[in-house]
TORKE-240608 format. One line per 4 residues: number of its first residue (from 1); their letters; for each residue x, y, z of C-alpha. Coordinates in pm, 1 decimal. Layout:
TORKE-240608
NUM> A> X,Y,Z  ... $
//
This chain:
TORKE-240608
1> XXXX> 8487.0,6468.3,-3073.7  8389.6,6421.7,-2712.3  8457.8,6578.0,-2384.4  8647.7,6467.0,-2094.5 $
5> XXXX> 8746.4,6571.0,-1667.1  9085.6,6416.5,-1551.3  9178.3,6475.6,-1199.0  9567.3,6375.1,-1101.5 $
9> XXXX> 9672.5,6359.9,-719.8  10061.3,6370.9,-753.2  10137.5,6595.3,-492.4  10213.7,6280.2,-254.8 $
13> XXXX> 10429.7,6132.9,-413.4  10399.6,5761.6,-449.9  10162.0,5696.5,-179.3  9808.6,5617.9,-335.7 $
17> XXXX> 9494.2,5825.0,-298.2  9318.5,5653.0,31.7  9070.3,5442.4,-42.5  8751.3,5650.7,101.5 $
21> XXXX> 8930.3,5980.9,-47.9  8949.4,5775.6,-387.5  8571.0,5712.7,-384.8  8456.9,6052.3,-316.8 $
25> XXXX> 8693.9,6227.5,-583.2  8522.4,5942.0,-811.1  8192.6,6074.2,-776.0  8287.7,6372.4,-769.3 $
29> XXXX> 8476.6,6367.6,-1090.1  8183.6,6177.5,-1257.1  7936.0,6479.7,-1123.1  8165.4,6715.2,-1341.4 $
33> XXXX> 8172.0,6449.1,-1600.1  7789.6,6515.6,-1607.8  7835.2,6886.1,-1696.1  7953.0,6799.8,-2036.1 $
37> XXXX> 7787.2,6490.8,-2137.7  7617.4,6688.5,-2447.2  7940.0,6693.2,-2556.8  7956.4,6277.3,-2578.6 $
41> XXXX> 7587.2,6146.8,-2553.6  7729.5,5810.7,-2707.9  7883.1,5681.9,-2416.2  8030.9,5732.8,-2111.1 $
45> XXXX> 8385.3,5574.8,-1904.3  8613.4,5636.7,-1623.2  8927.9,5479.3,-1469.4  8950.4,5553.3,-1157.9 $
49> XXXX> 9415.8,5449.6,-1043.2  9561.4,5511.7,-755.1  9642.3,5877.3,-837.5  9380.0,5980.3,-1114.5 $
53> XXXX> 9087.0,5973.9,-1223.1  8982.4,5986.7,-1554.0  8598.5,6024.3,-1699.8  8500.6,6061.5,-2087.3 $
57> XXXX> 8203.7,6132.2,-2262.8  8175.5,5980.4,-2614.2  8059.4,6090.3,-2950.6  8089.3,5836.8,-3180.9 $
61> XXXX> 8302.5,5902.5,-3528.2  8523.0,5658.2,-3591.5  8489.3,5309.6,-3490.1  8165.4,5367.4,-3288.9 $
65> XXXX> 8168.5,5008.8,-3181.4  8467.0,4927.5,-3024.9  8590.7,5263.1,-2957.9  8486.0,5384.0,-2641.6 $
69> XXXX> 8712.1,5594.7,-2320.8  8882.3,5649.6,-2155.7  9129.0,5381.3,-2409.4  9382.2,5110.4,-2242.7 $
73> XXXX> 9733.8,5051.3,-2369.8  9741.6,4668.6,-2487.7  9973.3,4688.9,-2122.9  9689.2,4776.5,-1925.3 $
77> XXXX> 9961.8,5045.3,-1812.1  9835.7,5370.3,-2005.7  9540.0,5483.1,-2012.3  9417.8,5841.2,-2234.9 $
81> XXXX> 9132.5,6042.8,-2233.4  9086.3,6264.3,-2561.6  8888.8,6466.3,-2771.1  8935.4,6549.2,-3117.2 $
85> XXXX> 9009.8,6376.5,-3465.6  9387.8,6239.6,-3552.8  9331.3,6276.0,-3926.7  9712.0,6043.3,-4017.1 $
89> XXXX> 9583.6,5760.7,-3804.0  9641.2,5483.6,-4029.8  9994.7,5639.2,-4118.7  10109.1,5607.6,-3745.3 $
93> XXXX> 9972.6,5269.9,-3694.3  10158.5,5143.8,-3997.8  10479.2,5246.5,-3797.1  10354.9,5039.0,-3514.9 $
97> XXXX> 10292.1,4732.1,-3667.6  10412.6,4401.5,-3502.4  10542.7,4634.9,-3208.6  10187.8,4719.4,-3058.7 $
101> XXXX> 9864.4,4553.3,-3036.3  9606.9,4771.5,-3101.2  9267.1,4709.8,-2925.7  9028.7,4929.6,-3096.7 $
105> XXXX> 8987.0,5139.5,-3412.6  9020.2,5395.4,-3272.4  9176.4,5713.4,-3404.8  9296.7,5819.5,-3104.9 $
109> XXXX> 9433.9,5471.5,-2946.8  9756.9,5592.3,-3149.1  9833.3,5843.5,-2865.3  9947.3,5511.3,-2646.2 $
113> XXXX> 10225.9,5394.7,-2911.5  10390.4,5746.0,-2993.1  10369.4,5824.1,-2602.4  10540.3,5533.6,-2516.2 $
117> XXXX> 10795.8,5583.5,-2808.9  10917.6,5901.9,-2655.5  10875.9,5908.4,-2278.3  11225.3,5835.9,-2204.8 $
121> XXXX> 11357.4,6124.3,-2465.4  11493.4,6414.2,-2242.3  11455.9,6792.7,-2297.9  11736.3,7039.2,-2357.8 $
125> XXXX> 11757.6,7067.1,-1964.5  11786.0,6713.6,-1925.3  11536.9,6743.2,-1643.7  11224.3,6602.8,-1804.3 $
129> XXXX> 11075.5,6400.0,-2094.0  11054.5,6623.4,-2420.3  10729.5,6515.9,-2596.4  10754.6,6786.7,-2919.1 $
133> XXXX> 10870.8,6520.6,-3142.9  10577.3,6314.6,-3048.5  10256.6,6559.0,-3070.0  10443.1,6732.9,-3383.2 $
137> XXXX> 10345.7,6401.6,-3543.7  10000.8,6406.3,-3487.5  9801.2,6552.9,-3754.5  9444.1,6670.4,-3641.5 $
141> XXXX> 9248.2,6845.3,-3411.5  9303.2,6733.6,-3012.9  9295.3,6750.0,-2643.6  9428.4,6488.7,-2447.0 $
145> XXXX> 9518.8,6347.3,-2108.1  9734.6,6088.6,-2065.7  9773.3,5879.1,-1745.8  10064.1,5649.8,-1720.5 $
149> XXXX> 10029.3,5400.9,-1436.7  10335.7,5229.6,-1390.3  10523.2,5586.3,-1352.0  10239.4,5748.8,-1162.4 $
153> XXXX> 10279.5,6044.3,-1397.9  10064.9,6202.4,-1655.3  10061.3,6395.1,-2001.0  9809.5,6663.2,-2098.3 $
157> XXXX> 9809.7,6817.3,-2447.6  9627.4,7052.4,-2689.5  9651.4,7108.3,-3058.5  9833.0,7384.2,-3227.3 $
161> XXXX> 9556.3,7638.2,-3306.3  9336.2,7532.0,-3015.4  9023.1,7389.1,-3213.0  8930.2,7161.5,-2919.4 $
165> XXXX> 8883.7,7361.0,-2594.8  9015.6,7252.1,-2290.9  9077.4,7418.1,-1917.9  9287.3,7335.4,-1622.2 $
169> XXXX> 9212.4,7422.9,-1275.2  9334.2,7350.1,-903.5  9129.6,7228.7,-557.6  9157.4,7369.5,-277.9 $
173> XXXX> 9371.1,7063.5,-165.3  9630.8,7164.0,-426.5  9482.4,6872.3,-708.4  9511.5,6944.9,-1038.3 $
177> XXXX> 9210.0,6893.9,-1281.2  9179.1,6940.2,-1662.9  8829.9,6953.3,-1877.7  8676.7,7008.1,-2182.3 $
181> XXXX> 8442.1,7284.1,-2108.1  8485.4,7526.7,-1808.3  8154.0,7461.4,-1639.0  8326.4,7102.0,-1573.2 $
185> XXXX> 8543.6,7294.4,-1289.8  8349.4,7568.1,-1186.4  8238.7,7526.8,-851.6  8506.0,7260.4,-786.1 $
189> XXXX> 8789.3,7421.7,-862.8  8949.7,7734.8,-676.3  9145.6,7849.5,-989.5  9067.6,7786.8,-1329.3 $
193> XXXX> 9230.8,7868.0,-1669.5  9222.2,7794.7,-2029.9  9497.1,7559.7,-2093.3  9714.2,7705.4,-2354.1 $
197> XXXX> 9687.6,7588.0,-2700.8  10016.9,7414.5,-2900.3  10120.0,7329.5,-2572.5  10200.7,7004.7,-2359.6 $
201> XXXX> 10217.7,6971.2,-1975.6  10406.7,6674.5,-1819.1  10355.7,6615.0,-1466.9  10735.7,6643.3,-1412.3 $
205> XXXX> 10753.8,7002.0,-1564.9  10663.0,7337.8,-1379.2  10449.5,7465.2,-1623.7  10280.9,7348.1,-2001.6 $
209> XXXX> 10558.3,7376.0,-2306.0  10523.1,7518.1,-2626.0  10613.0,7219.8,-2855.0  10409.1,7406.0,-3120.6 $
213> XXXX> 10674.4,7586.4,-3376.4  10549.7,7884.7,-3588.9  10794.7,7904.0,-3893.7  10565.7,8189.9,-4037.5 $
217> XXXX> 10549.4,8418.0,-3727.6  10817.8,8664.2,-3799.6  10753.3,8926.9,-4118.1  11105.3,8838.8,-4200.6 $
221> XXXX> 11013.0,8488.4,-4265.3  10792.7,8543.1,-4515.0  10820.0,8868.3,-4674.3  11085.1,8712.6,-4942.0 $
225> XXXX> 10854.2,8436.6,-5051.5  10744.6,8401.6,-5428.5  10503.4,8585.5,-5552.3  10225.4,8528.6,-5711.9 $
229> XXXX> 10169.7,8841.8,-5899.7  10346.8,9175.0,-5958.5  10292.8,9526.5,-5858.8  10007.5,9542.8,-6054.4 $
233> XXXX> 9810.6,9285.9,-5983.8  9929.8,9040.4,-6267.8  9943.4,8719.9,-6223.3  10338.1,8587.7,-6293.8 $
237> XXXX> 10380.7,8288.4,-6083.7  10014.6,8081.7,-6087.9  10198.8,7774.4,-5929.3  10150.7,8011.4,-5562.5 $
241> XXXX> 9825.7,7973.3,-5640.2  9815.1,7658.2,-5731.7  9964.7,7535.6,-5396.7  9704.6,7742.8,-5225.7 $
245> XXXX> 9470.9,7509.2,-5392.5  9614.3,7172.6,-5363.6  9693.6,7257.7,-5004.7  9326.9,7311.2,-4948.1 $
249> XXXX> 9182.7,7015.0,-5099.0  9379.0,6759.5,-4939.1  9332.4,6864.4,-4554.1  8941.1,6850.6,-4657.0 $
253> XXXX> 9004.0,6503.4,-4823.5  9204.6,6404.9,-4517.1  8917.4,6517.5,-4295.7  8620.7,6289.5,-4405.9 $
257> XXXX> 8729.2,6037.6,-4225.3  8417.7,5913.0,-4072.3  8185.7,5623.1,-3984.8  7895.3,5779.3,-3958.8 $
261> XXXX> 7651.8,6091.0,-4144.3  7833.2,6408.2,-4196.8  7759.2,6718.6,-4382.9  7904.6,7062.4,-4422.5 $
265> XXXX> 7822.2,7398.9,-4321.9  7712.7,7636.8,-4615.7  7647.2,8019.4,-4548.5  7703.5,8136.9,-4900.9 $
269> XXXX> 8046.2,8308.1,-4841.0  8395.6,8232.8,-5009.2  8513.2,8029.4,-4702.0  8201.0,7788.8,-4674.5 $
273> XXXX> 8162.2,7716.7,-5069.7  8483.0,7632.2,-5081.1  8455.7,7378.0,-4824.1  8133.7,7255.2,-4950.2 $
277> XXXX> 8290.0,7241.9,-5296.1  8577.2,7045.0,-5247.2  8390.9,6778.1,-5047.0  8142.7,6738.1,-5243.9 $
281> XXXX> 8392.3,6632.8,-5477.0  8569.5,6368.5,-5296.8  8269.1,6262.5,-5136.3  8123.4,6093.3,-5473.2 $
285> XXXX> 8470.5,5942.9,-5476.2  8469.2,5843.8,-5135.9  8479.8,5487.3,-4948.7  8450.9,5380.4,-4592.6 $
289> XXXX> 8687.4,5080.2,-4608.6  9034.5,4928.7,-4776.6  8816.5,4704.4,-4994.1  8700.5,4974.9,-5202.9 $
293> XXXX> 8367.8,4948.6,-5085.7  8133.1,5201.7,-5163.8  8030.5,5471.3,-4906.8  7774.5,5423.7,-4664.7 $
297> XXXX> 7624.4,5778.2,-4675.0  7689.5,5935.4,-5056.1  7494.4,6250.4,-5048.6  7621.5,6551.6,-4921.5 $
301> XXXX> 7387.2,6743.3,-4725.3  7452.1,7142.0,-4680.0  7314.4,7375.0,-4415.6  7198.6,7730.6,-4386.9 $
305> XXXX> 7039.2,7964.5,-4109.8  6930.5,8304.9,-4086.5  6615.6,8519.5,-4071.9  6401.2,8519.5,-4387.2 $
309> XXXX> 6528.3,8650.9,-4681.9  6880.9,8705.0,-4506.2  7154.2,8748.7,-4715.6  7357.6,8389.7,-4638.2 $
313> XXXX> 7003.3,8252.1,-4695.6  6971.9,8372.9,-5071.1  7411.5,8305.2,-5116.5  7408.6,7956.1,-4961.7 $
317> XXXX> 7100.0,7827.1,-5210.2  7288.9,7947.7,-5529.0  7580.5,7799.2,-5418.2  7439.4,7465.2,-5317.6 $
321> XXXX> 7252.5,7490.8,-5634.9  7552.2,7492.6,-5835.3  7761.5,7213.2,-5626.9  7458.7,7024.4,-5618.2 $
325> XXXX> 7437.7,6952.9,-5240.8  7054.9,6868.2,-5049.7  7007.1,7173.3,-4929.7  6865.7,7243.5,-4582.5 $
329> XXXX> 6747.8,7621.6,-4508.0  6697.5,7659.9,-4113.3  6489.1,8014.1,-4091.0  6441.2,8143.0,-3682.7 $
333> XXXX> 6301.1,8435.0,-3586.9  6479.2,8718.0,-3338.7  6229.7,8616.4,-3060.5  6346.0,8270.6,-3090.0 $
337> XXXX> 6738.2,8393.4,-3099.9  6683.4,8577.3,-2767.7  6493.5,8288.3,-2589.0  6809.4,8083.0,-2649.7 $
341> XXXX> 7046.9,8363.2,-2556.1  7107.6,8213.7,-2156.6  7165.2,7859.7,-2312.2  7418.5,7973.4,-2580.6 $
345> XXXX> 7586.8,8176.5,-2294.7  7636.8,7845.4,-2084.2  7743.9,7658.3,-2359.5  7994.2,7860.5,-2527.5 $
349> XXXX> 8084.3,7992.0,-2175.9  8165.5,8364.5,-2292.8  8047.4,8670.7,-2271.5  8260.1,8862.6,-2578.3 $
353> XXXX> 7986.5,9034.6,-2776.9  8069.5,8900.8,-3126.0  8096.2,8579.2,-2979.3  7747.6,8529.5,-2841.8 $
357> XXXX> 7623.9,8717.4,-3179.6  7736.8,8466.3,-3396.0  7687.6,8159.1,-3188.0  7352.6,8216.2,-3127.2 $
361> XXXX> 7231.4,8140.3,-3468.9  7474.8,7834.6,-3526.8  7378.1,7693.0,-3164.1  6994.8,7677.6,-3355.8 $
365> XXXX> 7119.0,7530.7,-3709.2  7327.7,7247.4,-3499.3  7010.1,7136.8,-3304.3  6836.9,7057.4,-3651.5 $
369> XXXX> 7112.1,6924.7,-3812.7  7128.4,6674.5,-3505.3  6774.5,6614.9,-3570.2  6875.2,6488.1,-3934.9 $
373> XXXX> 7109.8,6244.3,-3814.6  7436.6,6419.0,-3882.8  7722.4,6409.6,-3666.6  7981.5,6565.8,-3815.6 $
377> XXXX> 7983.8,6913.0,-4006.3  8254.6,7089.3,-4203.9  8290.8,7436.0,-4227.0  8501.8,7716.6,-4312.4 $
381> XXXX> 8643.7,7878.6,-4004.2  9001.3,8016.6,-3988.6  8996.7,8167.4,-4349.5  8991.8,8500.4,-4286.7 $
385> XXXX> 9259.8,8500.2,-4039.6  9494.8,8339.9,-4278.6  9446.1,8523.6,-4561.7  9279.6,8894.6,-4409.4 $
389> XXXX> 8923.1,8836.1,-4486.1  8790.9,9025.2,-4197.0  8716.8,9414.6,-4403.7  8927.7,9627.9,-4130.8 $
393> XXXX> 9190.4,9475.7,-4316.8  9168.0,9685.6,-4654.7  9300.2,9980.7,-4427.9  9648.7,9805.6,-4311.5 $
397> XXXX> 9947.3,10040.7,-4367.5  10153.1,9789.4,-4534.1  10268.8,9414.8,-4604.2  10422.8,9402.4,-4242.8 $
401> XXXX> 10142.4,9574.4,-4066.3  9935.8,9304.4,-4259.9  10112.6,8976.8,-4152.5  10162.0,9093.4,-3820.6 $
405> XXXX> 9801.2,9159.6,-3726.7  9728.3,8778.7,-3914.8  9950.4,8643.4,-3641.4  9788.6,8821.4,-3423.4 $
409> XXXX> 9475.4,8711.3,-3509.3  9568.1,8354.2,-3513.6  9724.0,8350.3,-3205.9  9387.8,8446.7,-3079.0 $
413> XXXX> 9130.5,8182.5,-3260.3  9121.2,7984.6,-2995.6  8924.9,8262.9,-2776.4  8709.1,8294.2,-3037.1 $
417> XXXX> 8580.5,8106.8,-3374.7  8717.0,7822.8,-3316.2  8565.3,7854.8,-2972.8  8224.1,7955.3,-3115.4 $
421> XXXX> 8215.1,7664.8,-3401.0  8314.4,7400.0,-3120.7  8128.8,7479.7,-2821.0  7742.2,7544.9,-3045.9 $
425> XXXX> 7796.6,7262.3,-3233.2  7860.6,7039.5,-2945.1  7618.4,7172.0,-2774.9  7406.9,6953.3,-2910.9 $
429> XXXX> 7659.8,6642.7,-2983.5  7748.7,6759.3,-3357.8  8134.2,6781.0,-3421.9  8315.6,7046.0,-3646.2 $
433> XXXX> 8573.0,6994.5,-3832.0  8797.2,7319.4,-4012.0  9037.4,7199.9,-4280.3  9160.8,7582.2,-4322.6 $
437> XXXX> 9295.1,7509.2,-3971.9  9487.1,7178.0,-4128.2  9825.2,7197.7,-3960.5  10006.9,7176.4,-4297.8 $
441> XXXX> 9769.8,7443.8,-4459.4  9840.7,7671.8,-4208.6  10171.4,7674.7,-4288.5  10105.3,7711.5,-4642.0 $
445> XXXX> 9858.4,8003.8,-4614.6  10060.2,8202.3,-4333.5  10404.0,8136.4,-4532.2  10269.9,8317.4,-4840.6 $
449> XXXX> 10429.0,8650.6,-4994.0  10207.1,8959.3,-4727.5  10154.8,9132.1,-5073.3  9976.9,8841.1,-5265.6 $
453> XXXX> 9676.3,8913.3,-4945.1  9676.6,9275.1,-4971.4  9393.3,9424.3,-5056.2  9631.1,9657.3,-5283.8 $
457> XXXX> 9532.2,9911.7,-5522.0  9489.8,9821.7,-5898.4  9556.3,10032.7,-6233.2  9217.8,10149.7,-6257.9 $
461> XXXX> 9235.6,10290.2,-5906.1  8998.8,10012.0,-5742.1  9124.3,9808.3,-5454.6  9153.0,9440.7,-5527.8 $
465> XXXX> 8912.6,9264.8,-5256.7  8982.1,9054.5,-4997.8  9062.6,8701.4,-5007.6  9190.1,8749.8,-5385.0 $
469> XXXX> 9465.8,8455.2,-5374.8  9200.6,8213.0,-5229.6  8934.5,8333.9,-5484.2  9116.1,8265.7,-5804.0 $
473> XXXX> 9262.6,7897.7,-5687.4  8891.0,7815.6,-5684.1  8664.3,8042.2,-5933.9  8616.3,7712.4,-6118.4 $
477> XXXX> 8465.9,7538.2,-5787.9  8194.0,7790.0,-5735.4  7949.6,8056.5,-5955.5  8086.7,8410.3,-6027.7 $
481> XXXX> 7852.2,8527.7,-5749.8  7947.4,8365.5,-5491.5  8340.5,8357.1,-5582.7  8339.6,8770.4,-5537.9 $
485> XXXX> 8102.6,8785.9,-5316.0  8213.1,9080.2,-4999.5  8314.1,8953.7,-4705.7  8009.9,8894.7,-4463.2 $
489> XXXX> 8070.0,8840.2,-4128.1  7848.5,8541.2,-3999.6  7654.9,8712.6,-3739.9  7548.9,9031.4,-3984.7 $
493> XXXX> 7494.6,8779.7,-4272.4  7184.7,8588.4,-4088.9  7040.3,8873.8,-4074.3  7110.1,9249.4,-4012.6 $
497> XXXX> 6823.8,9308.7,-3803.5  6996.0,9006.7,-3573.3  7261.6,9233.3,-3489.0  7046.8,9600.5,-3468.8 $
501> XXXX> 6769.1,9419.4,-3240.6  7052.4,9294.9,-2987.5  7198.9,9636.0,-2981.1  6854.8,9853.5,-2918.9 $
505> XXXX> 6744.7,9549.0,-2721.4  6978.5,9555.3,-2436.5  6998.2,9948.7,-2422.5  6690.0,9941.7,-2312.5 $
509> XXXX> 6701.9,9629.2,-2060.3  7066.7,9780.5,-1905.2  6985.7,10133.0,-1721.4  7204.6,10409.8,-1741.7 $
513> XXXX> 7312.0,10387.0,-1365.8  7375.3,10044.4,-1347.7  7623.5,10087.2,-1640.6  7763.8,10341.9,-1452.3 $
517> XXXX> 7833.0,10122.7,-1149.5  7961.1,9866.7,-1404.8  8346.6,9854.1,-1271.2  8193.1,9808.3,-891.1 $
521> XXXX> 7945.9,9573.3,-1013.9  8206.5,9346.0,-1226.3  8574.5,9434.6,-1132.7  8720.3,9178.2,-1347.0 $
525> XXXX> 8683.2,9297.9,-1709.5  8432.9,9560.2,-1617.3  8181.7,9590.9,-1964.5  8257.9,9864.0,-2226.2 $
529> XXXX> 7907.8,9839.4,-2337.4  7607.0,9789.6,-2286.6  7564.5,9478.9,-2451.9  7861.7,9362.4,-2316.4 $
533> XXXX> 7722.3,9451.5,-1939.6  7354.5,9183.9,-2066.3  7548.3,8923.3,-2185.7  7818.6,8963.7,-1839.7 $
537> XXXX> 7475.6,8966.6,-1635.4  7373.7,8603.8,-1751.4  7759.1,8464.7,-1779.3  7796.5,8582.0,-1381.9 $
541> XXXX> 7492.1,8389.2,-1289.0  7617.7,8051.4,-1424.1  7977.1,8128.8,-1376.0  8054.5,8347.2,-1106.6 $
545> XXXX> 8403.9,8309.8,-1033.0  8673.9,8580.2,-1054.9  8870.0,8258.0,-1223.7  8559.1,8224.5,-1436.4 $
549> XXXX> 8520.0,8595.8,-1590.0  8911.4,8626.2,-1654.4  8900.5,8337.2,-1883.6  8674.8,8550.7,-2122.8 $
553> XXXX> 8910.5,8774.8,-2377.6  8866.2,9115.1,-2308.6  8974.3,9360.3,-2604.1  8858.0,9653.1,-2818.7 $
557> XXXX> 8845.5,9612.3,-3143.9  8648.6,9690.0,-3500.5  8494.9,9465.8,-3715.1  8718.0,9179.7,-3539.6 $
561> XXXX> 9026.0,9337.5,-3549.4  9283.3,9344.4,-3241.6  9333.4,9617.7,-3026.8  9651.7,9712.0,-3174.6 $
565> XXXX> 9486.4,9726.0,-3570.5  9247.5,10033.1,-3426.2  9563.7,10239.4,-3525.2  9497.7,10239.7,-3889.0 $
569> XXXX> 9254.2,10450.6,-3904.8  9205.9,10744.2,-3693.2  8805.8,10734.8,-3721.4  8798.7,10352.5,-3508.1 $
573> XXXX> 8959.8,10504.3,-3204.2  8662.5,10543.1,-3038.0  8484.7,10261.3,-3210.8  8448.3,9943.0,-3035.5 $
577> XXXX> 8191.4,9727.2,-3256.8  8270.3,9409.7,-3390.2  8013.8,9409.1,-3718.2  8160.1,9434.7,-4026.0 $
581> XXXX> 7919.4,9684.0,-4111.4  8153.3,9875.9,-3907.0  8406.3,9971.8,-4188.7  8270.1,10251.5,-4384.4 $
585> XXXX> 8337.5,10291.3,-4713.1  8462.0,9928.2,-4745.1  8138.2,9714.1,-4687.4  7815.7,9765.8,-4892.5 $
589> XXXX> 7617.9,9821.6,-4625.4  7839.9,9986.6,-4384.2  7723.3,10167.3,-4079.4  7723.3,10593.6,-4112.9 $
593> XX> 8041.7,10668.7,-3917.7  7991.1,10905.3,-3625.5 $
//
């Protein structure tokens, strides 16, 4: 995973960039370049054409030798910029063989092939190139730019969920820039927006195309599927369940691909065990090479943070116990959390409250785990939004009300765990990797049966928990405890104080009239809270663009739901707290409704 600024002068047509014009837009790219170099500490490149200009900043995973960007078609034509893992490398190249010379190892250098496959295939319209076919066969996690040379025109893409982050903006001469991180453009940059995810923008379009296909996204799709069990809870068909499993395990087999230390993130929960679990057993299995050669780093390390005796603390040491990971505990203290609170804000580059809750104490465990040597981290993001984890969901209506809000909720990831998990790991050059977000699994998950993920109620009048399907395809990975333990959302499970010292914290530091003067003091998104209004304070000082503040998701909600899920239950519509302790009479712990 790295981080790269392209900037692409087509406006002219075929006239080149002048030459002193060329060599200040060089620097100046290189300058934004600079902004995100935590993301790629390895190394750094640019190519500078005659109509873009395009800088990367390398972390080394696979082939950290010859590997380095921006890559070079064996034409000297193409050249690509990306970020991200493409998990079915070795597949594509096999299709390539004796038609294109590869020059590195690198994952990504199969980009350059496939592009050059389909550039000439036309969309329905017959207007432009149609490059679905092409990112469709890309497996992985991935943002990309794509400069080809001897067409002066360029291709700029994002994977389907929107793991990787990546933003476009516009000069005020009309040039068109794209970025890894936001604070790449801000300052530079009159406009700026997130570039959407599962799309693809050719320079001869007018705007970015979906090429991403959702086959799951209607109820009606899905609602006839198989089921796994009946009306009561029984168990009739276990091969759903086994396909849940089988599913799982090989996008976390496909994703070890790496060349150097890796280890995987273990808070205790379902999600995270899982993960840990099913690596751990391919990684004793594992090899780094074709000629069976044993793997260069055989132990799998796990890693926990929270406060002392916080409840992910005491979960993730039984479960490592039991997979028999090493086992690293990272303990910080709330003073500590709240020192780092203007860092996390510039590097996750948001100012949504559950957000910075949660990514403060992961922005803390991915400095030590650099410190360790570790590069690459698996965790367990994206499970609750396939399968309703999150506890607001044991209210939903019905099966349709259920799927509906889990599209809803994936559509958004991108705004925020996936942005969270990306952005406070690489803050500090350590790459994430989700295999619940595996483009196959996804399908898998979201093309279940609605009623196999209710939380629906059993014989004995008890509602069956959440997560159920996923639960019982792996209660022989993980101990009893940890298999059924509740849902704990990751910023209340380091911790509960965390959470309660934020909130009493910043209603004392935000007064009562300058939350009243909130809409005149931030008309874009104005705060809803006073938490909200801290956390906007310090985001406005290192981003203060209009551009900048509109790229943040603004949206009430409970305990992570969606704005539209506060209709369930008539005692969340005047709720807006993201804590899972927010659900009363659902979690153990639940906050007194008032």
């Amino acid at each position: 995973m790295c981080g790269f600024v392209g900037c692409f002068d087509l406006n002219s047509g075929s006239a080149p960039i002048a030459e002193g014009l060329k060599e200040e837009l060089r620097a100046q790219v290189l300058e934004m370049s600079k902004k995100i170099r935590h993301r790629g500490p390895d190394w750094s490149g640019v190519y500078t054409g005659n109509n873009a200009i395009l800088s990367h900043e390398r972390l080394s995973i696979v082939d950290p030798l010859s590997g380095k960007q921006p890559l070079v078609s064996d034409d000297e034509k193409i050249i690509l910029a990306a970020n991200g893992e493409i998990y079915n490398h070795k597949e594509i190249r096999a299709q390539f063989e004796g038609k294109y010379k590869f020059r590195t190892g690198s994952d990504c250098e199969v980009i350059i092939p496939l592009y050059k496959k389909y550039r000439d295939t036309l969309s329905a319209d017959g207007k432009s190139a149609d490059f679905t076919a092409m990112i469709e066969e890309l497996s992985g996690i991935f943002a990309f730019a794509l400069y080809d040379s001897e067409r002066d025109c360029y291709l700029i893409a994002r994977d389907e969920i929107g793991v990787i982050p990546l933003y476009q903006g516009w000069d005020k001469a009309g040039r068109f820039y794209v970025a890894s991180e936001l604070k790449a453009l801000e300052g530079d940059c009159q406009t700026i927006e997130e570039f959407p995810n599962g799309c693809y923008f050719y320079s001869g379009d007018e705007k970015p195309v979906r090429w991403y296909k959702r086959p799951w996204e209607a109820y009606d799709a899905v609602k006839t599927a198989p089921r796994a069990t009946d009306e009561k809870g029984e168990i009739i068909n276990p091969s759903v369940i086994e396909k849940v499993r089988n599913g799982l395990e090989a996008a976390v087999k496909a994703q070890l691909m790496s060349d150097v230390p890796y280890g995987v993130l273990l808070s205790g929960g379902l999600d995270s065990s899982i993960i840990a679990a099913v690596t751990q057993k391919y990684s004793k299995k594992r090899v780094e090479t074709d000629s069976k050669e044993s793997a260069w780093w055989p132990q799998l390390h796990s890693f926990a943070v929270g406060l002392e005796g916080s409840p992910d603390l005491i979960a993730a040491k039984k479960a490592a116990d039991y997979i028999g990971t090493v086992h690293h505990e990272v303990h910080f203290t709330i003073q500590e959390a709240l020192d780092a609170l203007p860092d996390v804000i510039y590097h996750i580059e948001t100012y949504d409250i559950t957000t910075v809750r949660a990514s403060t104490p992961m922005y803390l465990l991915a400095r030590v785990i650099k410190s360790m040597g570790i590069k690459m981290v698996l965790s367990g993001e994206g499970s609750d939004e396939l399968f309703g984890g999150y506890l607001y969901f044991h209210k939903a209506p019905n099966a349709q009300e259920f799927h509906e809000e889990l599209v809803r909720k994936m559509s958004k990831l991108h705004l925020y765990d996936c942005l969270r998990a990306n952005k406070s790991l690489m803050a500090w050059g350590v790459e994430g990797r989700v295999p619940f977000l595996d483009k196959d699994f996804i399908d898998i998950a979201m093309g279940l049966n609605p009623n196999d993920k209710m939380n629906i109620k059993l014989p004995d009048g008890k509602q069956r928990m959440e997560k159920w399907i996923l639960r019982k395809a792996f209660e022989d990975l993980l101990p009893e405890s940890i298999c059924w333990r509740q849902k704990e959302q990751f910023s209340d499970g380091v911790g509960y104080s965390w959470i309660d010292t934020l909130k009493k914290m910043t209603e004392e530091k935000v007064s009562d009239a300058e939350f009243a003067r909130r809409e005149n003091r931030f008309p874009v998104n104005p705060p809803k809270t006073k938490e909200e209004y801290y956390y906007r304070e310090i985001y406005s000082r290192l981003f203060p663009s209009d551009s900048a503040a509109r790229c943040v998701p603004h949206e009430a909600g409970v305990a992570c739901s969606t704005a539209k899920a506060l209709e369930w239950d008539a005692a969340w519509k005047n709720m807006d707290e993201p804590s899972g302790r927010a659900i009363g009479g659902v979690h153990n712990d639940a906050y007194k409704a008032k």
